[in-house]
BAZASE-916604 format. One record per residue (C-alpha): residue in one letter; x, y, z; chain. Coordinates in pm, whole numbers. Layout:
N
<rest=A&u=X&v=Y&w=Z&kette=A>
...
//
This chain:
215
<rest=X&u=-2165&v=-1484&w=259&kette=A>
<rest=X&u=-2174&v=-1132&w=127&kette=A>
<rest=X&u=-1968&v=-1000&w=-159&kette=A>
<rest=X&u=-1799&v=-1339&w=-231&kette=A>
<rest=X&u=-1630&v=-1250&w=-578&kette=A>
<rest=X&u=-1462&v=-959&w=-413&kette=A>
<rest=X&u=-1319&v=-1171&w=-91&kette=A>
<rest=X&u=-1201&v=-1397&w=-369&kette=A>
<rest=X&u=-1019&v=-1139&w=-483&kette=A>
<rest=X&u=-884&v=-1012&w=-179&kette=A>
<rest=X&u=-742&v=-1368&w=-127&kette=A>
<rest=X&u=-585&v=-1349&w=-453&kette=A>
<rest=X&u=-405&v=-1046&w=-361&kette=A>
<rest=X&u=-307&v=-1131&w=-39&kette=A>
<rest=X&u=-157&v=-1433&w=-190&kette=A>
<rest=X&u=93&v=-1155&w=-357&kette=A>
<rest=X&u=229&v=-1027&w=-98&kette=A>
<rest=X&u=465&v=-1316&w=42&kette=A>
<rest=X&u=497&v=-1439&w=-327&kette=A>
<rest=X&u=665&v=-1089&w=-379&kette=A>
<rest=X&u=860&v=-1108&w=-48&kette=A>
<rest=X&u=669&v=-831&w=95&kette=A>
<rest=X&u=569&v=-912&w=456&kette=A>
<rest=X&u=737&v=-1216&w=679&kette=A>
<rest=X&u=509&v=-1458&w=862&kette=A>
<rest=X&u=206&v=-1272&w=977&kette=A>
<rest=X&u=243&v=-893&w=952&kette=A>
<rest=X&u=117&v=-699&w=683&kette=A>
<rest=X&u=-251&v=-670&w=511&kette=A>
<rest=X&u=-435&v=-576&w=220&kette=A>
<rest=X&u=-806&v=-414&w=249&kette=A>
<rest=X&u=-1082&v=-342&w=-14&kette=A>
<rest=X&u=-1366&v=-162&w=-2&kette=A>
<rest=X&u=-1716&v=-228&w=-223&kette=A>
<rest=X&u=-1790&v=8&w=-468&kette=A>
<rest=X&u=-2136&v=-18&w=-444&kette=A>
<rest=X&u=-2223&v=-40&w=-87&kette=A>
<rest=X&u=-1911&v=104&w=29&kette=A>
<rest=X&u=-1813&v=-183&w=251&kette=A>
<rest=X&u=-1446&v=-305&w=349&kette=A>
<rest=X&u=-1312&v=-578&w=331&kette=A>
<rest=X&u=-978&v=-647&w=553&kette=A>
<rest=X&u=-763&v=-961&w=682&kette=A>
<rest=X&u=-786&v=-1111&w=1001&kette=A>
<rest=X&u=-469&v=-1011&w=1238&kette=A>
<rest=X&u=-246&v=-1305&w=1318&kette=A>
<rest=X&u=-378&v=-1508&w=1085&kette=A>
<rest=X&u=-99&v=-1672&w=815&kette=A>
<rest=X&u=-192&v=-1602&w=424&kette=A>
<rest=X&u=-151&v=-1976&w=312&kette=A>
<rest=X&u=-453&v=-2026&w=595&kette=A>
<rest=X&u=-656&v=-1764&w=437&kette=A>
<rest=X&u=-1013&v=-1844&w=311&kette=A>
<rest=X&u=-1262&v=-1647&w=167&kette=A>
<rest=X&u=-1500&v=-1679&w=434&kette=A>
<rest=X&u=-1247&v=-1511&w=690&kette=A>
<rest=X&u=-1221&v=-1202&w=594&kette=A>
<rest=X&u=-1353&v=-932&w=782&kette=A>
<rest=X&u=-1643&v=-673&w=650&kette=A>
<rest=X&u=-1723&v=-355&w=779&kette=A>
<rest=X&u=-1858&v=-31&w=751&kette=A>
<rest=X&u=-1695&v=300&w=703&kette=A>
<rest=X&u=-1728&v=371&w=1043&kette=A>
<rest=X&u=-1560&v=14&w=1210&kette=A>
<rest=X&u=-1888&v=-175&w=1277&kette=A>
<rest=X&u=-1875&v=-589&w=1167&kette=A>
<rest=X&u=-2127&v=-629&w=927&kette=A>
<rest=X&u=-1985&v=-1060&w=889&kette=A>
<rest=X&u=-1703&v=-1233&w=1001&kette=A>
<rest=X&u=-1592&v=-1386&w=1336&kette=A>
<rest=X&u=-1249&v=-1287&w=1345&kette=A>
<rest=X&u=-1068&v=-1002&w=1512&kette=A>
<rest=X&u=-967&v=-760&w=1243&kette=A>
<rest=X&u=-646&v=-654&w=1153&kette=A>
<rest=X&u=-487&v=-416&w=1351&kette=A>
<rest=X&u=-444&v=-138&w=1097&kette=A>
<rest=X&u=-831&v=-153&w=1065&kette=A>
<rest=X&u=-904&v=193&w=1200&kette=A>
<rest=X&u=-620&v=348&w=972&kette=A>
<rest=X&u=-761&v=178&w=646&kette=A>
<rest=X&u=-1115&v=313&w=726&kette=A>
<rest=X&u=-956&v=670&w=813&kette=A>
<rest=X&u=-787&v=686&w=436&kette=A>
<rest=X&u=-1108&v=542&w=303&kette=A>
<rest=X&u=-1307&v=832&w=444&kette=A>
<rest=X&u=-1056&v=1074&w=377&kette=A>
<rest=X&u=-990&v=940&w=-20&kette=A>
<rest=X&u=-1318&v=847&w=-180&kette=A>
<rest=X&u=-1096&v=799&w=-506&kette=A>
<rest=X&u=-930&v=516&w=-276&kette=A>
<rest=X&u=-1068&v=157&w=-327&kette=A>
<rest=X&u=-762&v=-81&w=-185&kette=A>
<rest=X&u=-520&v=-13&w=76&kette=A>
<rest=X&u=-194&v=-222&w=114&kette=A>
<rest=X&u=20&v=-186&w=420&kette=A>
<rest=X&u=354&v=-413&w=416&kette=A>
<rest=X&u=711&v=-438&w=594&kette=A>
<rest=X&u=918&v=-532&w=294&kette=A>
<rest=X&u=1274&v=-485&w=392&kette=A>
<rest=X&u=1413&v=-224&w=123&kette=A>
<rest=X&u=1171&v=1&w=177&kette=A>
<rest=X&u=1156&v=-20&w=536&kette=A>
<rest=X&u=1531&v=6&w=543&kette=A>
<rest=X&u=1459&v=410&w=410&kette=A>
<rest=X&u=1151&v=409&w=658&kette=A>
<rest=X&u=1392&v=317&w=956&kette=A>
<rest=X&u=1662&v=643&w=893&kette=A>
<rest=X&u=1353&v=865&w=814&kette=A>
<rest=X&u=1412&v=910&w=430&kette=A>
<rest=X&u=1179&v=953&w=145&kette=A>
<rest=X&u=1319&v=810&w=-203&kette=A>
<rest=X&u=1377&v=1088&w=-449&kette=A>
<rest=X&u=1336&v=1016&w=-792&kette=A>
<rest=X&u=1623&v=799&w=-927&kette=A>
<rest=X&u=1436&v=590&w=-1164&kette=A>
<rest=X&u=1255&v=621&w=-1481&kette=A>
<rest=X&u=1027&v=324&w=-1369&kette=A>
<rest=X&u=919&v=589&w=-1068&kette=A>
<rest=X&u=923&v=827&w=-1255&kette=A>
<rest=X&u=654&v=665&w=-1454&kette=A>
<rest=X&u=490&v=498&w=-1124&kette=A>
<rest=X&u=465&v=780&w=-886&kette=A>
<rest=X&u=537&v=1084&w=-1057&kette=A>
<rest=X&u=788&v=1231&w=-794&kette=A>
<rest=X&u=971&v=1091&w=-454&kette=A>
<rest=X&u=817&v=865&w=-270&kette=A>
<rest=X&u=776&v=1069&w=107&kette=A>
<rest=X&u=821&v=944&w=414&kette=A>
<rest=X&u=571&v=995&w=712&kette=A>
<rest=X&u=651&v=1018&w=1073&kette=A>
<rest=X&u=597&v=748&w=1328&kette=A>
<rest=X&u=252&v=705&w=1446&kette=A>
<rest=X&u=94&v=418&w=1699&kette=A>
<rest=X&u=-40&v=112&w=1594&kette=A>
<rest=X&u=-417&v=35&w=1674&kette=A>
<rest=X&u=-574&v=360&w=1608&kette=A>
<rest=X&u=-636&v=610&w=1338&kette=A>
<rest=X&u=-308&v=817&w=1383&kette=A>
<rest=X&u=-115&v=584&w=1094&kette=A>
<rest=X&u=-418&v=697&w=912&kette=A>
<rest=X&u=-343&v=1052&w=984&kette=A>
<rest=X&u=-1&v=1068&w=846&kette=A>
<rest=X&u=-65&v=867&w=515&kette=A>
<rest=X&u=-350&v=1127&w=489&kette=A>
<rest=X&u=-115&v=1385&w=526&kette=A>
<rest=X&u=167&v=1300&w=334&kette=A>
<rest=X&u=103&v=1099&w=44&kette=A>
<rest=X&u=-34&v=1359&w=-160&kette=A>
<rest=X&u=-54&v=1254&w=-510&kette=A>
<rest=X&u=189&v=930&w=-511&kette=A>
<rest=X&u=59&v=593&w=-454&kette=A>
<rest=X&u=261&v=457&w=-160&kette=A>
<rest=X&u=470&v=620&w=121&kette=A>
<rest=X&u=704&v=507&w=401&kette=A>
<rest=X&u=616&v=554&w=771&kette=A>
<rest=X&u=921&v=624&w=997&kette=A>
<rest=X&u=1042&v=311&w=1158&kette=A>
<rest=X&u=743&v=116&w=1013&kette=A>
<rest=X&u=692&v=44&w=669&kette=A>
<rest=X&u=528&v=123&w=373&kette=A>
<rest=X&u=138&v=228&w=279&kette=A>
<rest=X&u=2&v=230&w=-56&kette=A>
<rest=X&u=-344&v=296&w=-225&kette=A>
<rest=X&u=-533&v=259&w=-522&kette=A>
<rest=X&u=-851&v=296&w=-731&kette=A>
<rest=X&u=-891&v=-97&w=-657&kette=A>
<rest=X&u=-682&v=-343&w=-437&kette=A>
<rest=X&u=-483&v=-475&w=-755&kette=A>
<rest=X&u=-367&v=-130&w=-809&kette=A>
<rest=X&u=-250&v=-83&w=-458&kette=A>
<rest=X&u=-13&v=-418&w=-471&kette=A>
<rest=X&u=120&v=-280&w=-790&kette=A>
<rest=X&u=258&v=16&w=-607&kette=A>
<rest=X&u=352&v=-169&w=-333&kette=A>
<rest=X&u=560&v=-405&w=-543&kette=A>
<rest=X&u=685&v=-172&w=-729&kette=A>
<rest=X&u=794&v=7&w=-398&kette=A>
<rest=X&u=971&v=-241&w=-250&kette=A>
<rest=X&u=1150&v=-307&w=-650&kette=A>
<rest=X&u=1252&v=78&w=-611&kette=A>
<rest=X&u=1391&v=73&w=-286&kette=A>
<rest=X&u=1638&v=-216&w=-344&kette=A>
<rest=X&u=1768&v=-77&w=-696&kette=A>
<rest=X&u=1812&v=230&w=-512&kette=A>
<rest=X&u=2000&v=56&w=-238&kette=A>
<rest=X&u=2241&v=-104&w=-459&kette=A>
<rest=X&u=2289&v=200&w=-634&kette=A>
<rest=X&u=2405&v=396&w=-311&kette=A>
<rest=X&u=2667&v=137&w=-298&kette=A>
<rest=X&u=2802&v=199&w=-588&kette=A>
<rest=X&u=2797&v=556&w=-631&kette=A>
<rest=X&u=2601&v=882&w=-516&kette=A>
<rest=X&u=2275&v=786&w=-721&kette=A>
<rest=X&u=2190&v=1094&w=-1006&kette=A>
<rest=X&u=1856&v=1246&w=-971&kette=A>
<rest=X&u=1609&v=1291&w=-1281&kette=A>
<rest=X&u=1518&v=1666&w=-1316&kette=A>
<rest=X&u=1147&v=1723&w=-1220&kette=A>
<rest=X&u=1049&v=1842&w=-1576&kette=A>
<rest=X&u=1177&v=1533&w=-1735&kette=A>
<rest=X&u=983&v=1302&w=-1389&kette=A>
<rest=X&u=662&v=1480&w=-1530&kette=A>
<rest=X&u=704&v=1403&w=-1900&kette=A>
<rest=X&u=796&v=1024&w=-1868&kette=A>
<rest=X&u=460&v=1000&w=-1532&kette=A>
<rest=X&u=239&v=1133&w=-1793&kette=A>
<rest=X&u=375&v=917&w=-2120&kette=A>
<rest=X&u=325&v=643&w=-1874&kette=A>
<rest=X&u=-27&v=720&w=-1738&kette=A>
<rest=X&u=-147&v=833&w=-2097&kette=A>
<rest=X&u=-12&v=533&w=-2363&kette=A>
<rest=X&u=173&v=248&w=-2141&kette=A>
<rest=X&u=-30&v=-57&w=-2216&kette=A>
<rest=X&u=-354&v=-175&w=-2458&kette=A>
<rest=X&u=-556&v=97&w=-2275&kette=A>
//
């Protein structure tokens, strides 16, 4: 079996997603790709996360051919290889459904900065894509296209897509995401939530990116 410490991983995070309540029975999938040989690594479609194993993950190439694995492939597979062409400084892709953050995706709106923790997270609003099909690249396309320099965005009447230099980064920002979305939520029901100016966003993203944590 080839790249075994890295499918290990991938369970791992996988395993994150419903333990965060981020995806409901089947949907949503988390993809890595190797480094060293460039390979990707991606769930099987239909296939529940507590029946995950190693072994049953899918690998490919950059360009959708199976290198191992005898399972049909997720069916965001073209779209993960698309942003991994398109973002070499990509190495994980997460794509999930959690509610919050859909609930923005389904009225079409990106989430402007409310929130010091985005602030710190994502440097700016997290944008909104427009709806694309399922199956091909074209979900590919808009995450391309709109993310810019954030780690996640919402896709109109989908769900959410984030990315990272590694697949542990890219469940960060989707948790984080989904954490956003509800605070902001409650927050609209309560009030008319209060923006952060944009020179104060920039000043508590780069604190955040330069001296949060044992570096």
């Amino acid at each position: 079996m080839l790249l075994p410490n890295l499918r290990e991983e991938l369970l791992y995070l996988h395993l994150q997603l419903p333990k965060n309540g981020l995806v409901t029975w089947t949907s949503g999938n988390v993809s890595v790709r190797d480094v060293s040989t460039g390979w990707v690594l991606i769930k099987p479609s239909g296939v529940f996360y507590e029946n995950l194993h190693p072994e049953d993950f899918i690998l490919l190439d950059l360009d959708g051919n199976v290198l191992e694995g005898s399972l049909k492939p997720s069916s965001d597979t073209a779209s993960h290889l698309y942003i991994y062409r398109h973002r070499p400084d990509v190495n994980g892709i997460v794509h999930t459904h959690s509610p919050y953050a859909t609930a923005f995706a389904a009225v079409g709106k990106a989430i402007p900065v409310y929130l010091t923790a985005q602030a710190d997270e994502f440097g700016g609003a997290i944008p909104c894509a427009g709806l694309g099909l399922i199956g091909g690249e074209e979900i590919g396309k808009l995450v391309v296209e709109t993310i810019g320099t954030s780690p996640g965005c919402l896709l109109q009447n989908h769900g959410v897509f984030t990315i990272g230099k590694d697949g542990s980064s890219a469940v960060k920002a989707a948790v984080m995401i989904e954490d956003i979305a509800k605070t902001v939520w409650l927050a609209m029901q309560l009030g008319t939530p209060i923006p952060i100016p944009e020179d104060m966003v920039q000043r508590l993203h780069q604190r955040y990116t330069r001296d949060y944590g044992q570096g």
